[in-house]
C-alpha positions in Angstrom: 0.0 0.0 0.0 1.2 3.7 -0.6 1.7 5.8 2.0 1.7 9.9 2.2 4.9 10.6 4.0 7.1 14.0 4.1 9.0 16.2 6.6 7.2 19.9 6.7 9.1 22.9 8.7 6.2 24.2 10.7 5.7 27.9 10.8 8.3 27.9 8.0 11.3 27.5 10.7 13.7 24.6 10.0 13.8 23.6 14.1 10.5 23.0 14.1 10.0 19.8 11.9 7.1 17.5 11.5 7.1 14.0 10.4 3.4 12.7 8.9 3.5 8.9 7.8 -0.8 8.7 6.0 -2.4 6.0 4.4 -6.3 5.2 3.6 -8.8 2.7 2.0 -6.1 -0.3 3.4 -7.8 -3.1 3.9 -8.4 -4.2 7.5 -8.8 -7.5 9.7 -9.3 -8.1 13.1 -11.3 -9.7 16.7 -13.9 -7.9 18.6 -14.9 -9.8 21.9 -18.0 -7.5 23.8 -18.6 -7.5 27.7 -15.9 -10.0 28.2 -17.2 -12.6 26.0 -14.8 -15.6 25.4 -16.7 -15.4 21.9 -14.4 -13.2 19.2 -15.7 -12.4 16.0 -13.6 -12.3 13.2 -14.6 -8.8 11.7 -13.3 -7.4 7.7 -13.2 -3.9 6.7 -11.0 -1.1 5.7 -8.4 1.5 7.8 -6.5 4.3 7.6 -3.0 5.2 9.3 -2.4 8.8 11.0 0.8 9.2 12.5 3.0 12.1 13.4 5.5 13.1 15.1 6.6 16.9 16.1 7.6 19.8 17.8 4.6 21.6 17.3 3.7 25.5 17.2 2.9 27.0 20.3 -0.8 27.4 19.1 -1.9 25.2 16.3 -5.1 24.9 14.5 -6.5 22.5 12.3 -9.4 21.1 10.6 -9.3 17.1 8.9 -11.4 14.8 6.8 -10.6 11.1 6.4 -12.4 7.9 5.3 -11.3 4.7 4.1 -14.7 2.6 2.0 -13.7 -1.2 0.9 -16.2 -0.9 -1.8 -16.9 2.8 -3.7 -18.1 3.0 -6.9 -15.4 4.2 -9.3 -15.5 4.9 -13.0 -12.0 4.8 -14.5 -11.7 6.8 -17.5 -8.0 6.2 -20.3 -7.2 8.8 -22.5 -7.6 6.1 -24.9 -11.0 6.4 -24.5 -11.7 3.2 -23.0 -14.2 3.5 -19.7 -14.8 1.0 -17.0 -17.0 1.1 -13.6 -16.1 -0.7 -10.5 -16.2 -1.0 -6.8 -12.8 -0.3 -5.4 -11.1 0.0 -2.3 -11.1 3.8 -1.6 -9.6 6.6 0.9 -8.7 10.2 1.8 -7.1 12.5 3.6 -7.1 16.3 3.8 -6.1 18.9 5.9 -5.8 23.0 6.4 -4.0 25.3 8.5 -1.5 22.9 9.5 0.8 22.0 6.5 -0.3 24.6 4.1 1.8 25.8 1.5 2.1 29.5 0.1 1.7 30.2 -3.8 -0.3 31.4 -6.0 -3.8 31.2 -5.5 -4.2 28.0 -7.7 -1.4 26.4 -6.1 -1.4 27.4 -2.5 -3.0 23.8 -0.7 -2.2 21.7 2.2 0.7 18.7 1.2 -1.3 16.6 3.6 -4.3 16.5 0.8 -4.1 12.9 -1.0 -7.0 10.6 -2.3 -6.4 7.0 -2.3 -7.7 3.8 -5.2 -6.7 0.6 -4.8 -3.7 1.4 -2.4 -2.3 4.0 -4.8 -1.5 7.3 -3.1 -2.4 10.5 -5.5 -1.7 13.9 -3.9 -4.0 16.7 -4.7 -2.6 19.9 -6.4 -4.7 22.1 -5.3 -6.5 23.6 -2.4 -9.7 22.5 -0.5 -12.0 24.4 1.6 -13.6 22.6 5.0 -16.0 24.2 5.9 -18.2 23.4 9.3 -21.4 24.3 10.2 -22.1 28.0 11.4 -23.6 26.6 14.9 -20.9 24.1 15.9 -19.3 21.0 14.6 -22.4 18.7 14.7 -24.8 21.1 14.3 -25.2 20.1 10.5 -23.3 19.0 7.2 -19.7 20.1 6.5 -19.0 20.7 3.0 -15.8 19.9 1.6 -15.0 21.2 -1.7 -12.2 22.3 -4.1 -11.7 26.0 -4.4 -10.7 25.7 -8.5 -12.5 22.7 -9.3 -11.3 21.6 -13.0 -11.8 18.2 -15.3 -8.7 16.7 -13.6 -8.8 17.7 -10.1 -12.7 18.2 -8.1 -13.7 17.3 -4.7 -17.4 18.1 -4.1 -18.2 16.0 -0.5 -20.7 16.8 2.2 -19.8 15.0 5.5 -23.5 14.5 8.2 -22.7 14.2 11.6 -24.2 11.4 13.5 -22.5 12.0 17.3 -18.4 13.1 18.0 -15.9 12.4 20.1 -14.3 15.1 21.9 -12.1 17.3 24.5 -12.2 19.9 25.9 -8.9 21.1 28.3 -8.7 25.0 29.8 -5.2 25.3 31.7 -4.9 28.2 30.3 -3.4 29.9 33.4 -0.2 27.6 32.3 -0.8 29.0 28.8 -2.4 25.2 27.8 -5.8 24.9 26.2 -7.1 22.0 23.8 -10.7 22.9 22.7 -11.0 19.0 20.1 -14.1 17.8 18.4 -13.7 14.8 15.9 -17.4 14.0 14.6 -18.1 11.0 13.1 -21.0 10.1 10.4 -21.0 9.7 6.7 -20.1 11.0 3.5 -21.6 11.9 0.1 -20.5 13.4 -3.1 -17.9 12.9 -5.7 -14.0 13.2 -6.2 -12.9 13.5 -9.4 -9.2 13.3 -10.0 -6.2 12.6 -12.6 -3.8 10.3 -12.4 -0.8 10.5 -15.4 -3.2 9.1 -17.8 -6.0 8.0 -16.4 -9.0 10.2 -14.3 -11.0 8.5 -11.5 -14.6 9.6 -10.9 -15.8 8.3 -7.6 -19.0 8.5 -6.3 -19.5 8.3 -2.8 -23.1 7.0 -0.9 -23.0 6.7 2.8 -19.7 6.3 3.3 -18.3 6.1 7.0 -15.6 8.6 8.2 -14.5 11.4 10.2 -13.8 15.2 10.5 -12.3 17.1 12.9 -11.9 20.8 14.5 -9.1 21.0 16.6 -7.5 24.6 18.5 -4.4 24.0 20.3 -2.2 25.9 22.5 0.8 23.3 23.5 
């Protein structure tokens, strides 16, 4: 499986590395015993990996969307011509504020941004808006689009809430406060996106996943 890996200097300073290893739509195995049941049952399904490491900015924000779907309906479209549908094995992961990086308008996106088909990692190349309900993070859909959709590159995705898991830490008389919301629910819409020859239209119904709001000071 690919993976999304890359050092970023955070706040643009060179002593302040961080290390992200990402990865979606892998394909997942495991046990799940309930109330102490000797019983296990052997459960299938898909997974993602999030993991980084760094010496993080004072205060950091972010907001993230990830999902990982064993079966997603994908039409795969050669410049040939040639045109063929099929349920694939399907993630993402996207990102702002965090590792964000400045150009021209068109360009300026987040290097954590990557969609993933059939374990094959393709970064996005350009930038996505997240955008959370008015009220509060499950007080409706998030919308999660491209800013200059285009035939090779368009993410059109509204996330629905269904309950979140979350934190909420004021030690702010040490100069520490975590305010950390990660709904979970389900996602529709369509990614379409280009690949050296080939472009991927993906539809997505009911799809499980995350998002999350997160305002840090460290």
């Amino acid at each position: 499986d690919d993976a999304l890996v890359f050092l970023f200097p955070l706040g643009g300073s060179v002593s302040r590395p961080a290390y992200c290893h990402k990865a979606a739509g892998m394909k997942a195995k495991g046990y799940v015993a309930i109330n102490d049941n000797s019983e296990q049952q052997m459960l299938s399904g898909s997974a993602g990996i999030d993991w980084t490491y760094s010496l993080a900015l004072h205060h950091t924000q972010w907001k993230w969307v990830a999902f990982s779907s064993l079966e997603t309906e994908v039409t795969i479209v050669k410049t040939t011509g040639q045109s063929i549908k099929k349920k694939s094995r399907v993630g993402i992961n996207l990102s702002d504020r965090v590792y964000d990086v400045n150009g021209p308008k068109h360009l300026s996106r987040s290097i954590e941004n990557a969609v993933w088909i059939e374990s094959r990692a393709i970064p996005l190349k350009h930038s996505i808006n997240i955008n959370m309900p008015e009220k509060g993070e499950l007080s409706g859909p998030w919308k999660i689009k491209s800013k200059n959709p285009n035939r090779e590159e368009d993410i059109n995705l509204h996330f629905v809430p269904i309950s979140a898991r979350e934190d909420h830490l004021d030690l702010s008389v040490i100069g520490m406060v975590s305010d950390f919301v990660q709904p979970y629910g389900y996602f529709n819409g369509t990614i379409t996106i280009k690949d050296g020859e080939t472009t991927y239209s993906i539809k997505l119904t009911k799809v499980f996943g995350v998002v999350e709001n997160h305002n840090a000071k460290w």
